[in-house]
C-alpha positions in Angstrom: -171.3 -65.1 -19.0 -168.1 -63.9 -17.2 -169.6 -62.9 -13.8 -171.8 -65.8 -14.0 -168.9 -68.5 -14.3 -167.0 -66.3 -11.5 -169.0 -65.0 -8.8 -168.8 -62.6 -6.3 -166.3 -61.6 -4.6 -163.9 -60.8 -7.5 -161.3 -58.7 -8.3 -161.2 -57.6 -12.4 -158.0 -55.5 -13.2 -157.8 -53.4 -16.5 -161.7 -52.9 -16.6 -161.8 -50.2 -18.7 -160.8 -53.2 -21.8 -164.5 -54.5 -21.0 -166.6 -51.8 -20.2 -170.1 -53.6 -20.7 -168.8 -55.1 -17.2 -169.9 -51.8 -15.5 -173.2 -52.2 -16.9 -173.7 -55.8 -15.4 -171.8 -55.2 -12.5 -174.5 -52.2 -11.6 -177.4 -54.5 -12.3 -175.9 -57.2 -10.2 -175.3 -55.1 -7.4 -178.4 -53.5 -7.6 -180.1 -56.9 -7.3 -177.6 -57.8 -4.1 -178.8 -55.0 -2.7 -182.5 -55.4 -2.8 -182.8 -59.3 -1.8 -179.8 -58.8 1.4 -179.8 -55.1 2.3 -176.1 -55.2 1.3 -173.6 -55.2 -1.5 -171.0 -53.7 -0.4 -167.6 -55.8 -1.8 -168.5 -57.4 -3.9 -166.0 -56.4 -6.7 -162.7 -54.4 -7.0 -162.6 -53.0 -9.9 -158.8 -51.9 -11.2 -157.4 -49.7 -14.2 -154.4 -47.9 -15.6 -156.7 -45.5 -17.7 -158.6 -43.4 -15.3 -160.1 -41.2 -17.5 -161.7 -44.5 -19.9 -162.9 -46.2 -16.2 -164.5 -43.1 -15.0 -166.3 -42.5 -18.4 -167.6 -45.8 -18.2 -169.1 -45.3 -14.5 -172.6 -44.6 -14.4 -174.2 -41.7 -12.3 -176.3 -44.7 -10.3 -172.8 -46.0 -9.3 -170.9 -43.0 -8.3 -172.2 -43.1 -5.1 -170.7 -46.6 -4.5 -167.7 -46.3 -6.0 -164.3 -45.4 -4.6 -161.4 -44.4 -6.3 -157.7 -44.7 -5.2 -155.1 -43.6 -7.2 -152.0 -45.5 -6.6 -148.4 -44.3 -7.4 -146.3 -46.6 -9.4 -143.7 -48.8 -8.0 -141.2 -47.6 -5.5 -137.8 -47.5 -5.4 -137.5 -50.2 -3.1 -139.6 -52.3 -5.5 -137.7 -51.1 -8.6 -134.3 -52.0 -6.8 -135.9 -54.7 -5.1 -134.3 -54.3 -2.0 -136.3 -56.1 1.0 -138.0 -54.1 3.7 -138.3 -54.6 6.8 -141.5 -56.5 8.4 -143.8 -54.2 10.8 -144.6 -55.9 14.0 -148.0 -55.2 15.1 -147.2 -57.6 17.8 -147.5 -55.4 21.2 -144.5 -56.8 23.1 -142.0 -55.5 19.8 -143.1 -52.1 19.5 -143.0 -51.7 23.1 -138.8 -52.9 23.5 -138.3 -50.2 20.0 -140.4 -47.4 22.1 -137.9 -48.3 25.2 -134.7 -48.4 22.6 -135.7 -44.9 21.6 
């Protein structure tokens, strides 16, 4: 009832707490997959118990999963001390390159 109320795309955090999710998540996607051609995206799954998600990750899925292990939060964060914004703006990192 869960991933029917709240559709695609979605972001569930702390999965492994509701691991017949994997199971319906695979069938979903599986049925994505053969009516478009495509399911990629269409949930992020996120845990702080790798060992429960990956138990609970089927060898149909493996293949279309990705896992990312994340580190903690940084000092900046901890001390929360504000960093400074990245220009991707072409004009700025051209004056820094010249400033260097």
């Amino acid at each position: 009832m869960f991933l029917i109320k709240h559709e695609a795309p979605l972001v569930i955090d702390e999965i492994q707490y509701a691991p017949i999710l994997f199971e319906v998540i695979e069938s979903i996607v599986n049925k994505k997959k053969l009516e478009t051609g495509q399911n990629n995206g269409m949930y992020i799954l996120t845990g702080s118990q790798t060992f429960e998600l990956m138990k609970n990750v089927t060898e149909s899925m493996a293949l279309r999963v990705s896992i990312l292990k994340m580190s903690p939060l940084s000092i900046r964060e901890i001390k929360n001390v504000k960093e400074e914004r990245i220009s991707f703006n072409k004009e700025d990192i051209f004056k820094k390159k010249q400033r260097l």
